[in-house]
C-alpha positions as CSV (number, residue, x, y, z in Angstrom):
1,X,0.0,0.0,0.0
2,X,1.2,3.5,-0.9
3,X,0.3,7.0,-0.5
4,X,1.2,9.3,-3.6
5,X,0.6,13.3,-4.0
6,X,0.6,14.2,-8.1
7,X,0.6,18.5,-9.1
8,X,-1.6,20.3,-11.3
9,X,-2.8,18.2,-14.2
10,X,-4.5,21.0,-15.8
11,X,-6.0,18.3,-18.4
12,X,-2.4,16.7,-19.5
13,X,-4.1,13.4,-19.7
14,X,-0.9,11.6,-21.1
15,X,1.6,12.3,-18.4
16,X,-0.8,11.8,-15.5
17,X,-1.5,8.2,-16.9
18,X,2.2,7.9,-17.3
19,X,2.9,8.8,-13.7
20,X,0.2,6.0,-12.7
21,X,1.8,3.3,-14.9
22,X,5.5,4.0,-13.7
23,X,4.6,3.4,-9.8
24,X,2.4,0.6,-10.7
25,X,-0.6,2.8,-8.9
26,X,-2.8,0.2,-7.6
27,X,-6.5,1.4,-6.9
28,X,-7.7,-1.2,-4.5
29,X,-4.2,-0.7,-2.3
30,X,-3.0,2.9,-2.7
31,X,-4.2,6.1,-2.3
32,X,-3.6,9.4,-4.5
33,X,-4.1,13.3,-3.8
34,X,-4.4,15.5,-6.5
35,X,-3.5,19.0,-5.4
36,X,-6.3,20.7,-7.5
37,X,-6.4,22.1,-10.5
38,X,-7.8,18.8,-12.8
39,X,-8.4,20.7,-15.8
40,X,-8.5,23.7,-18.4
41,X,-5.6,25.1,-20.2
42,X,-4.0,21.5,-21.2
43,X,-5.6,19.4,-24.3
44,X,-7.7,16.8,-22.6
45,X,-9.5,17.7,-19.4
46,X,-12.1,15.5,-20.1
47,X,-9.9,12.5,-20.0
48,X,-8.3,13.5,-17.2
49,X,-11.7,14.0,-15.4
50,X,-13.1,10.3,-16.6
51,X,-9.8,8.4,-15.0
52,X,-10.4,11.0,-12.2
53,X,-14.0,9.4,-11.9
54,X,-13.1,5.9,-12.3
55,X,-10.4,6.1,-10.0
56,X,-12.5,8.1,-7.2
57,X,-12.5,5.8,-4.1
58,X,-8.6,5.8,-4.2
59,X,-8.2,9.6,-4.8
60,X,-8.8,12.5,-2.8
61,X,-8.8,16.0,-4.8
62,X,-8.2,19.2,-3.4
63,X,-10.0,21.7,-5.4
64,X,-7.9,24.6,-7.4
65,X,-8.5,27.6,-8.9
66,X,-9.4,25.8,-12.3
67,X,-11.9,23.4,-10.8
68,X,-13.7,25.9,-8.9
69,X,-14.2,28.2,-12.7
70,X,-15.1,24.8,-14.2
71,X,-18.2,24.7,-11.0
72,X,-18.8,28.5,-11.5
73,X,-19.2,28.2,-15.3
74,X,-21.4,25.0,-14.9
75,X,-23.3,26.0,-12.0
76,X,-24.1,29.6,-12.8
77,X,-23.7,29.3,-16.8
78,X,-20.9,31.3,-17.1
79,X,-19.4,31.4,-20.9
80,X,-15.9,29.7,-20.9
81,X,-13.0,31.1,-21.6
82,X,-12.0,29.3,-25.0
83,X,-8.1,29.4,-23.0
84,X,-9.5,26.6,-20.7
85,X,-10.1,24.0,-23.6
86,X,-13.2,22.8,-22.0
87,X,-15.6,22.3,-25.1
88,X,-15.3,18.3,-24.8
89,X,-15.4,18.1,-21.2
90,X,-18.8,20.5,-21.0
91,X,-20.5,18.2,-23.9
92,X,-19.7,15.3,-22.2
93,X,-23.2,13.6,-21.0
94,X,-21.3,12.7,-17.6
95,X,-20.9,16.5,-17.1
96,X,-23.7,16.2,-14.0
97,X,-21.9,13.6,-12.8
98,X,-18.3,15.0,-12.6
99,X,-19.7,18.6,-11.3
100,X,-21.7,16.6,-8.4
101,X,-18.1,14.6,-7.7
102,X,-16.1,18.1,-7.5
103,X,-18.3,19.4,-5.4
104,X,-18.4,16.8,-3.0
105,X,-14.3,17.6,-2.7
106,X,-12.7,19.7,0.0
107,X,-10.2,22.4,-0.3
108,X,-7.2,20.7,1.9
109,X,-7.0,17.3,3.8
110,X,-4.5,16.3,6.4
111,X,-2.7,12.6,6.1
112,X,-2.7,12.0,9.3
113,X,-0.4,9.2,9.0
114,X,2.3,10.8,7.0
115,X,1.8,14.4,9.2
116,X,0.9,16.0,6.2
117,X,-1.5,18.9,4.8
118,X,-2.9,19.0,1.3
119,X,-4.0,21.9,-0.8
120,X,-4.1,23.6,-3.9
121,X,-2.1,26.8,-3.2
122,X,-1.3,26.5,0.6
123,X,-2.3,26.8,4.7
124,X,-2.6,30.6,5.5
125,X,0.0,31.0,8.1
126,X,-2.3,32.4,11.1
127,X,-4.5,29.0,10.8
128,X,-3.9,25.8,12.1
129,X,-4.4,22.8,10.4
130,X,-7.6,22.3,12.9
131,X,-8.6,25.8,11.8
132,X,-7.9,25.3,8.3
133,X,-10.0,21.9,7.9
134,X,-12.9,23.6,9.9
135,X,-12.9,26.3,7.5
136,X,-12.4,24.3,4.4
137,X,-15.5,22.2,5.4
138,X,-17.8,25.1,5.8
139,X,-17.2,26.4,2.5
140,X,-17.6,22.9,1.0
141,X,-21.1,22.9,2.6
142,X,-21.4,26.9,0.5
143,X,-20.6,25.1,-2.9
144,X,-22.5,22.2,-2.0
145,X,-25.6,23.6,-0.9
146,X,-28.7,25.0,-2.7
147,X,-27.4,28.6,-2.7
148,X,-24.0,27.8,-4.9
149,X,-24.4,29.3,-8.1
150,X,-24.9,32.5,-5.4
151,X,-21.9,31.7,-4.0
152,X,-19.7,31.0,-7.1
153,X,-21.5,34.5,-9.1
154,X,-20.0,36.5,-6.3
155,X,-16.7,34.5,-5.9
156,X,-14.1,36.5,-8.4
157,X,-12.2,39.7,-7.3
158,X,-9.1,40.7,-5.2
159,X,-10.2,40.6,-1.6
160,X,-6.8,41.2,0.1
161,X,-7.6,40.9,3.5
162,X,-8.6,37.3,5.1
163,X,-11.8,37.9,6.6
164,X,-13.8,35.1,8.7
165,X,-14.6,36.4,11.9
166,X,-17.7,38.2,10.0
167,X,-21.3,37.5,9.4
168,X,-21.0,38.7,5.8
169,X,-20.7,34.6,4.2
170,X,-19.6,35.7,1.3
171,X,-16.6,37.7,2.4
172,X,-15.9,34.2,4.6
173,X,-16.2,32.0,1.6
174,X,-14.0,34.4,-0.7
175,X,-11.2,34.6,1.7
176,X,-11.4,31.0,2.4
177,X,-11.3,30.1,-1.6
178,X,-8.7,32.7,-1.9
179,X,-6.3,31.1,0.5
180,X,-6.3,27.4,-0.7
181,X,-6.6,28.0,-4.1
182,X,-5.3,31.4,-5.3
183,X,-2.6,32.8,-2.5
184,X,0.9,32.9,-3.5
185,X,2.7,36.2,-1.9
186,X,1.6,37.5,1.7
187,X,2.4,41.3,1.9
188,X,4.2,41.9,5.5
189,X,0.7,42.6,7.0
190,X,-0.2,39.2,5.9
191,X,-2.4,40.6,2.6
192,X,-3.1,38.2,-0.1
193,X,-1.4,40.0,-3.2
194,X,-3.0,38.8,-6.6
195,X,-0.7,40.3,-8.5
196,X,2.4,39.1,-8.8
197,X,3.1,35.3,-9.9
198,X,6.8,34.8,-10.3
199,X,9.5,32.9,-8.4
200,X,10.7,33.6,-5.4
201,X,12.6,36.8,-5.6
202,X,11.2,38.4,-2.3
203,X,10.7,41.8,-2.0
204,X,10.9,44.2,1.5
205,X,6.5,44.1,0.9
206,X,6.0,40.5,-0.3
207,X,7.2,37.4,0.7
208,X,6.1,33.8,-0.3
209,X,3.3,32.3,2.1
210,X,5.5,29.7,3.0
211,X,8.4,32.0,4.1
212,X,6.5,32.7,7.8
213,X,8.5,31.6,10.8
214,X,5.2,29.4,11.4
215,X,6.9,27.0,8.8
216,X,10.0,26.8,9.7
217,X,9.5,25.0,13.1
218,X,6.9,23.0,12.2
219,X,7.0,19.5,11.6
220,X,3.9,19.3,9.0
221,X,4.7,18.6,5.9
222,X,3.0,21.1,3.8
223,X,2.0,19.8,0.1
224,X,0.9,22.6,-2.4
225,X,0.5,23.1,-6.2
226,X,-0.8,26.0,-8.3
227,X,2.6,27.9,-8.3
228,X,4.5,27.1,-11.9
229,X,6.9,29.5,-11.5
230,X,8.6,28.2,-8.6
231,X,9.7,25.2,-10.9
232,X,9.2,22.6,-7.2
233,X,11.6,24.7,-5.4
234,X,10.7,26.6,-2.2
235,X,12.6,28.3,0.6
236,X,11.6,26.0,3.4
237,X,12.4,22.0,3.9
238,X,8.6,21.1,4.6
239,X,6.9,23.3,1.9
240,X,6.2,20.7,-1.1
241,X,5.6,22.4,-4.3
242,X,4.6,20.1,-6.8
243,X,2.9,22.1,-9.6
244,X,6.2,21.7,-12.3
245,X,4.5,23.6,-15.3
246,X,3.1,20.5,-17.1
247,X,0.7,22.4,-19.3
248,X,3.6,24.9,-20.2
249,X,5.8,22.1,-21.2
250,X,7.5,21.1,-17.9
251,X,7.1,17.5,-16.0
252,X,4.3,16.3,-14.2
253,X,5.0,15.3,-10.8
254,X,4.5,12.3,-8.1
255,X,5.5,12.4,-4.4
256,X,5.3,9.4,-2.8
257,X,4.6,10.1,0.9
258,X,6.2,7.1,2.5
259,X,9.3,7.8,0.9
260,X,9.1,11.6,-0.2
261,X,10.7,10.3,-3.7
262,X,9.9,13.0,-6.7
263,X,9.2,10.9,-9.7
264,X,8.7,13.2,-13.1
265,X,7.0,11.9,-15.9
266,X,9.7,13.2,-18.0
């Protein structure tokens, strides 16, 4: 039995089923996270989504940026962006289906086993993984519940500040979407900045959200996509960062948790 993490797929069908075939992923022993971000951009989300489906009691999926536009389009019958390659993948008659699994995903898990935390873009550094799960179960019941297409129609902007302690729900449910599946750089008052998506040349208002001082005594392992620029590389031992730019011609990448082998599917 074996625990694996994979990064964005961002519908590269071919090396996600490579990565499967070269560690012999076996669905009725192992278990897979995928760090969000299942489809759009690449050439065959749909693919992707159907071995997604049929694999679905052996994988847990942390929802991305992407798969929350693919629930927004669907749910509030937004126009795609032609960008996203989607066409197939909203023609598909198992479209229902796939929306309905999405949404019964959450926005981070915690492997209890291996000490480590999940998500598309990161922990916040003020939350606790107790926090963090709490908070990424109430929004799960937002996007699950009868009032989501309300939820998803008021979901895009650049809310900077992390707001929970408030009775406004949407202002909760944006800065708790914001976190786990859009935050890169923190400004020094702990901001979310929206802006700026490079590597990691810190500047004297923006640092990574990983560079806290939370993270550098903790002894979580703290797994993460969504950031292609930072080619896996981070400034702290126990950050993972294993969105490698498949869709812009990089590797896909595999973690295995009991090991914490890379394997690229390059």
């Amino acid at each position: 039995m074996a625990t694996y993490a994979i990064g964005d797929l961002q519908g590269c069908y071919h090396p996600f089923r490579n990565l499967l075939d070269k560690v012999g992923f076996n669905p009725s022993q192992d278990h897979l996270y995928l760090v969000g971000d299942l489809v759009a951009r690449g050439p065959d989300s749909l693919s992707c989504m159907e071995l997604v489906y049929r694999l679905k009691d052996s994988i847990t999926v942390t929802l991305g940026n992407h798969d929350l536009h693919l629930l927004a389009t669907v749910l509030t019958n937004k126009q795609p962006n032609p960008k996203d390659k989607l066409e197939p993948l909203l023609a598909s008659d198992k479209l229902d289906r796939y929306v309905t699994y999405l949404q019964s995903q959450p926005l981070c898990s915690y492997d209890t086993q291996f000490d480590s935390f999940i998500s598309h873009a990161g922990i916040y550094p003020l939350w606790d993984i107790d926090t963090a799960i709490e908070l990424s179960n109430w929004a799960r019941t937002c996007y699950q519940g009868s009032n989501a297409a309300n939820y998803f129609s008021a979901m895009y902007g650049k809310q900077p500040t992390v707001t929970i302690d408030t009775h406004d729900t949407q202002v909760k449910f944006n800065s708790i979407i914001n976190v786990f599946s859009r935050m890169r750089f923190l400004t020094n008052d702990l901001r979310l900045d929206f802006d700026n998506k490079g590597g990691l040349a810190n500047t004297d208002e923006l640092q990574p959200w990983f560079s806290h001082p939370r993270f550098k005594t903790a002894s979580t392992q703290f797994i993460f996509g969504h950031w292609a620029a930072l080619e896996g590389k981070t400034t702290t031992e126990n950050a993972i960062a294993l969105d490698t730019g498949c869709v812009w011609g990089g590797p896909m990448t595999l973690l295995n948790l009991s090991t914490n082998e890379q394997i690229s599917s390059k």
